[in-house]
C-alpha positions as CSV (number, residue, x, y, z in Angstrom):
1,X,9.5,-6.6,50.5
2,X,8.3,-8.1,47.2
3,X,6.7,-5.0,44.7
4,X,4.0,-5.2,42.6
5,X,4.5,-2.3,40.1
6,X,1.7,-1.6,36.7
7,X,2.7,-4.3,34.8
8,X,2.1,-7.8,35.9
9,X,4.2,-9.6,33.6
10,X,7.0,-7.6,34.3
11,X,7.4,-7.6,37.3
12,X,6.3,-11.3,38.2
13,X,9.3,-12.7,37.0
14,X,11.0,-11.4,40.4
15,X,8.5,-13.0,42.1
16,X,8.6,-16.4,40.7
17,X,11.9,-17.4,38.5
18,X,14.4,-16.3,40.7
19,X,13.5,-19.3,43.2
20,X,12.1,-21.8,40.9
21,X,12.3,-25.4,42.1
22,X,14.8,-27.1,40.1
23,X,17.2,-29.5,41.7
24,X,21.0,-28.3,40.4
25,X,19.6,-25.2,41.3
26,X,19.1,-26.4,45.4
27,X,22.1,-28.7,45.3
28,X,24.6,-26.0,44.4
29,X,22.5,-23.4,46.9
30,X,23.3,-26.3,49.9
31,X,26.8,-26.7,48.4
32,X,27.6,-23.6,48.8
33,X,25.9,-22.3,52.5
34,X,27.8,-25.9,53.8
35,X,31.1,-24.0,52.5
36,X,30.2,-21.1,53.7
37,X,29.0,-22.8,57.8
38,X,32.6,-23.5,58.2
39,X,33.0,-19.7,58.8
40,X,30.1,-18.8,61.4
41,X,31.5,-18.8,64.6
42,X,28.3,-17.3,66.7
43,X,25.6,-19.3,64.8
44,X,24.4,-22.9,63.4
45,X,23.0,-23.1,60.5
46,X,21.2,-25.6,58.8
47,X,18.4,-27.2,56.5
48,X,16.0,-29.6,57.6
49,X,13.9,-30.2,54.4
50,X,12.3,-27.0,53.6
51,X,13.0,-25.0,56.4
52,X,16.7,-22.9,57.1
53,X,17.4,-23.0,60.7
54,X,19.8,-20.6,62.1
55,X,20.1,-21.2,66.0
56,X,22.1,-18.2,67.8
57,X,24.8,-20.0,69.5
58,X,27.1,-17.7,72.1
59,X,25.9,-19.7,75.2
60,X,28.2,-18.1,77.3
61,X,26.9,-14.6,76.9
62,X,23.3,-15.5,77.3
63,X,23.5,-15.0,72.9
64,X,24.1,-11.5,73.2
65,X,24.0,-9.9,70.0
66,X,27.3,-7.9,68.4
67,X,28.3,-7.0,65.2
68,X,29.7,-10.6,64.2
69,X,26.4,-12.2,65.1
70,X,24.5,-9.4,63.2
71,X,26.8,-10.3,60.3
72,X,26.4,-14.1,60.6
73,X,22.5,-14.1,61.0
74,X,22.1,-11.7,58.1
75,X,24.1,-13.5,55.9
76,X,22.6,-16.9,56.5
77,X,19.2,-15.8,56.3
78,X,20.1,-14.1,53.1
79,X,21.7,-17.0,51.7
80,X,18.7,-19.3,52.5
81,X,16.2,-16.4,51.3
82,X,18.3,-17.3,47.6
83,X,18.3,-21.0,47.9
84,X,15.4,-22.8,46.3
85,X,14.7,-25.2,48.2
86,X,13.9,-23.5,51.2
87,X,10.3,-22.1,51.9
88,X,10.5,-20.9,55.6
89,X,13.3,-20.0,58.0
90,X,13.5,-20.7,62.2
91,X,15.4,-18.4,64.1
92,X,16.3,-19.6,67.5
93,X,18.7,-19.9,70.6
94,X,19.0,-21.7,73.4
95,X,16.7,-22.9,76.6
96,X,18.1,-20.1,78.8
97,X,18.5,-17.2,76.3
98,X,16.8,-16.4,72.6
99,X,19.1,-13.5,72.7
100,X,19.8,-11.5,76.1
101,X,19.9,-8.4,74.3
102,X,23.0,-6.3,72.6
103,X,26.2,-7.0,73.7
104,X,27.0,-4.1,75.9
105,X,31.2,-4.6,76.2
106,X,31.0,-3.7,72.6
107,X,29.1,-0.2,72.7
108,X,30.0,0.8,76.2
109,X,33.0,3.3,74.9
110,X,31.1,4.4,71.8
111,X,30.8,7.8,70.8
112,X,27.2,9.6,69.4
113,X,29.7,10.3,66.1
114,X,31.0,6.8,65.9
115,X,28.1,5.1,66.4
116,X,25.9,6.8,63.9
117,X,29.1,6.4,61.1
118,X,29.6,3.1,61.7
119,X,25.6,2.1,61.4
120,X,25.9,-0.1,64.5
121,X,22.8,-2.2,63.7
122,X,22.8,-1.5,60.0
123,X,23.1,-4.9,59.2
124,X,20.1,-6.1,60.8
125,X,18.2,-4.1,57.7
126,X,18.9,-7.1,55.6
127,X,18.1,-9.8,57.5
128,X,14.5,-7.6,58.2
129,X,14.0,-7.6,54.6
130,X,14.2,-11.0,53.2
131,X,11.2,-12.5,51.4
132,X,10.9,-15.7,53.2
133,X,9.0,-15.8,56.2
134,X,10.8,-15.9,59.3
135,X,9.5,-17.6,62.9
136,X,11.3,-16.6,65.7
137,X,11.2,-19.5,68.5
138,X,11.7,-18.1,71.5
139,X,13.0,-19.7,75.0
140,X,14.0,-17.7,78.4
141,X,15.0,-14.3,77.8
142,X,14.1,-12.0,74.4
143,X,15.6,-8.6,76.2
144,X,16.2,-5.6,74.5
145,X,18.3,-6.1,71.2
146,X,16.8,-10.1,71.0
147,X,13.1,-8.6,71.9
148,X,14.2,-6.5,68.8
149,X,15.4,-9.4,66.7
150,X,12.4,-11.2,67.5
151,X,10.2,-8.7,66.0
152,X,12.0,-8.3,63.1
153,X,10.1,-11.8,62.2
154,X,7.3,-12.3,60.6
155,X,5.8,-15.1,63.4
156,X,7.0,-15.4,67.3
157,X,6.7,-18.5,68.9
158,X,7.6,-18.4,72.5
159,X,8.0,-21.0,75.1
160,X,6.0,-20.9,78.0
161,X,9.4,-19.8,80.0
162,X,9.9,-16.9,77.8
163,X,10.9,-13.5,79.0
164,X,10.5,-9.7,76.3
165,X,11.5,-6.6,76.9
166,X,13.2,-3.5,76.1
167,X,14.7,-2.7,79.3
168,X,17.6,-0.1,78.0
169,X,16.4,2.6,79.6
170,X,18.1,1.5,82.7
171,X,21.6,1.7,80.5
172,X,20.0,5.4,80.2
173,X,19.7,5.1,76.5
174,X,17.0,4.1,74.4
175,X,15.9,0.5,71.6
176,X,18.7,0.9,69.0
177,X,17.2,-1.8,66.7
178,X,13.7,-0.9,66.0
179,X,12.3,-1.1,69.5
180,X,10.1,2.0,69.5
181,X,9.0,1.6,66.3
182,X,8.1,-2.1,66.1
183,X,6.5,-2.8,69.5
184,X,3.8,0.0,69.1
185,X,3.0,-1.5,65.9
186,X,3.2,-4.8,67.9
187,X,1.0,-3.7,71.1
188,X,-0.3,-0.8,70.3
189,X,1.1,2.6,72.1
190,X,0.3,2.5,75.6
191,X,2.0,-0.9,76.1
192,X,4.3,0.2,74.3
193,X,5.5,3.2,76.3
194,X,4.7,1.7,79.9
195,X,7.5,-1.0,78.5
196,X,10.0,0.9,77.0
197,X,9.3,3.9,79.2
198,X,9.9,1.6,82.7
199,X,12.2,-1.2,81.4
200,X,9.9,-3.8,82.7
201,X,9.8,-7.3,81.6
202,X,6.8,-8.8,80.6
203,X,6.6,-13.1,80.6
204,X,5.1,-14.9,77.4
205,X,1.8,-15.0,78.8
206,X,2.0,-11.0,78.9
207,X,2.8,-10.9,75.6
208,X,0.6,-13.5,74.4
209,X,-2.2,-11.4,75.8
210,X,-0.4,-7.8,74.4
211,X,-0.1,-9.3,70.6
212,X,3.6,-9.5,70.5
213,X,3.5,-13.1,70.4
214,X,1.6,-15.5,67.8
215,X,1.4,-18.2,70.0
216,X,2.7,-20.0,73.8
217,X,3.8,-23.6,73.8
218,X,5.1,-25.3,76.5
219,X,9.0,-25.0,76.7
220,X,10.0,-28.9,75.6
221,X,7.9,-28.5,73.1
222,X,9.1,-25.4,71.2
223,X,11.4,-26.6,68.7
224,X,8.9,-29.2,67.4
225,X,6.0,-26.7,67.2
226,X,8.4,-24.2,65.4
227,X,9.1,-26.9,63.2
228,X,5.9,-27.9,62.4
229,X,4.7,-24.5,61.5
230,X,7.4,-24.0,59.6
231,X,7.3,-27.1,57.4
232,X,3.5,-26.1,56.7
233,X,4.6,-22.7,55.8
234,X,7.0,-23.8,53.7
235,X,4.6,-26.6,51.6
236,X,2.8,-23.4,50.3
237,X,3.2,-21.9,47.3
238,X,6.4,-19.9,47.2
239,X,4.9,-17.0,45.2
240,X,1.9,-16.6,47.1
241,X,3.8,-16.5,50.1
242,X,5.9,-14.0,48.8
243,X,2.6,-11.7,47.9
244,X,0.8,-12.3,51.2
245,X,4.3,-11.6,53.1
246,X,4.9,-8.0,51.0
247,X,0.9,-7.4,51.6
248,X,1.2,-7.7,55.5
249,X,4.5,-5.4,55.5
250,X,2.8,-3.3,53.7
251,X,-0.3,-3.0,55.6
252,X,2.4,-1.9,58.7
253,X,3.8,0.7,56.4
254,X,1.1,2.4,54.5
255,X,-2.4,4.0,54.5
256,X,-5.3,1.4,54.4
257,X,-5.9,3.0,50.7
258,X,-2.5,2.3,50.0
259,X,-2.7,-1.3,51.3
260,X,-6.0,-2.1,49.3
261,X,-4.6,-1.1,46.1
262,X,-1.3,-3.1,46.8
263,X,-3.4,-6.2,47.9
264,X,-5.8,-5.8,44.4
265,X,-2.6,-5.9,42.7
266,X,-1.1,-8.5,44.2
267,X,-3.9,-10.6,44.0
268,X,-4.2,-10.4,40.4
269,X,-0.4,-11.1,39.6
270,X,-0.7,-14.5,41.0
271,X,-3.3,-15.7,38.4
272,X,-0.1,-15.6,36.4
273,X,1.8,-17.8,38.3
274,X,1.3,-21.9,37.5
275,X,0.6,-22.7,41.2
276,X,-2.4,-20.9,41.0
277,X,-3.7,-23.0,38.1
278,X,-2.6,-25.8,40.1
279,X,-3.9,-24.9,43.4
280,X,-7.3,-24.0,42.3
281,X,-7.6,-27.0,39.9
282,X,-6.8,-29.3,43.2
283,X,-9.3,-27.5,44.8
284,X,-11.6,-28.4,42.2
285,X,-10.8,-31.8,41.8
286,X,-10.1,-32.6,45.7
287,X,-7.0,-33.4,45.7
288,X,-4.1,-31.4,47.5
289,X,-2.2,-29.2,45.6
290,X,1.4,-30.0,43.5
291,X,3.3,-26.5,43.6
292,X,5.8,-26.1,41.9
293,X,6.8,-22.8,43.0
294,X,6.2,-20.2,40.3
């Protein structure tokens, strides 16, 4: 999450120089994420223009999630989060599975001891907390661990096929990844505990209707919708899209108070920024908007 602390000017420079558009600066970002695809076994990752793609790729296990995938998808959406040229990321897997859920061969002989030293989903935390907003595109089943992974996006897109829920109460344990706490934020309470509390699965139209997911698109034409709204995403302003991302987390996570004074903030660090000369004097002149990023 981006912060806003009492002085602008110090802390905008996080917000804006870090990722300033300048082409050595993308070109050695690219260079080294393609050195670094060569090692990801249970993902593909790539940029299309201004938008990372990482697509979960473990066909044979319906793209359960373990701890090398966690790894994989962290550390690609971290690296594109630092690169430049990238102003939106698409998460996705295949037509049959977005992710099936947590890959249960791998926790099955766990102990309570050894699971809670070795932070099983631990490194989920950083791919939740990258700046950049995330879409998940989601196809056939989103089931316990990928319902999770899903939600830990800023922006669900889910093919008319599409399947969520947190069925692990039938494994008699309970969402290890942020279930309970991000569905009720996601569909409110009572939803929330007829899901989790019965296991059932609810289809995209369900959750459409719940507020889990942004929007329903027919299942051929997933992808392309994801990539549209991605490449619109990612023509904004980087540091206004930082601020309004960090203002809706926060909303989730603090009093409305709280929220207010981080949005007043916010708001008035980003008439510091060049695109917000740029956008407003577009505005004025009706043209659209050159950003440049900072």
């Amino acid at each position: 999450m981006v912060s806003f602390g009492n002085s602008l000017r110090e802390k905008l420079p996080k917000l804006t120089t870090r990722r300033e558009v300048r082409d050595t600066g993308g070109a050695a970002a690219s260079r080294r994420r393609g050195a670094d695809m060569a090692e990801y076994e249970t993902v593909l990752v790539e940029q299309r223009g201004r938008v990372g793609w990482i697509t979960l790729n473990r066909p044979d296990a319906l793209n359960a999630l373990n701890a090398q995938v966690s790894r994989e998808v962290s550390h690609a959406a971290a690296a594109f989060d630092e690169d430049p040229g990238v102003g939106a990321i698409v998460v996705t897997g295949s037509e049959r599975a977005f992710a099936a859920g947590a890959d249960i061969k791998e926790m099955e002989d766990m102990t309570a001891e050894r699971m809670l030293a070795t932070d099983h989903f631990g490194e989920w935390n950083t791919f939740a907390a990258v700046r950049t907003p995330v879409i998940a595109a989601v196809s056939g089943y989103a089931l316990g661990g990928g319902c999770e992974l899903a939600m830990m996006c800023d922006i669900i897109l889910a093919a008319d096929s599409a399947k969520f829920g947190q069925p692990e109460i039938n494994l008699g344990v309970i969402p290890g990844m942020g279930g309970t706490q991000r569905l009720i934020r996601a569909v409110g309470y009572y939803k929330a505990a007829e899901l989790i509390l019965s296991g059932r699965i609810m289809d995209a139209a369900e959750a459409e209707r719940s507020g889990l997911v942004s929007r329903v698109v027919p299942a051929a034409d997933l992808l392309a919708e994801a990539s549209a709204l991605a490449e619109s995403i990612a023509a904004k302003s980087l540091p206004s899209v930082y601020a309004a991302k960090a203002a809706l987390d926060t909303a989730m996570e603090t009093t409305l108070a709280e929220g207010l004074a981080h949005e007043k903030t916010a708001f008035a660090a980003l008439f510091d920024t060049a695109d917000q000369k740029e956008g407003m004097s577009a505005f004025r002149e009706k043209r659209p908007p050159e950003f440049r990023h900072r």
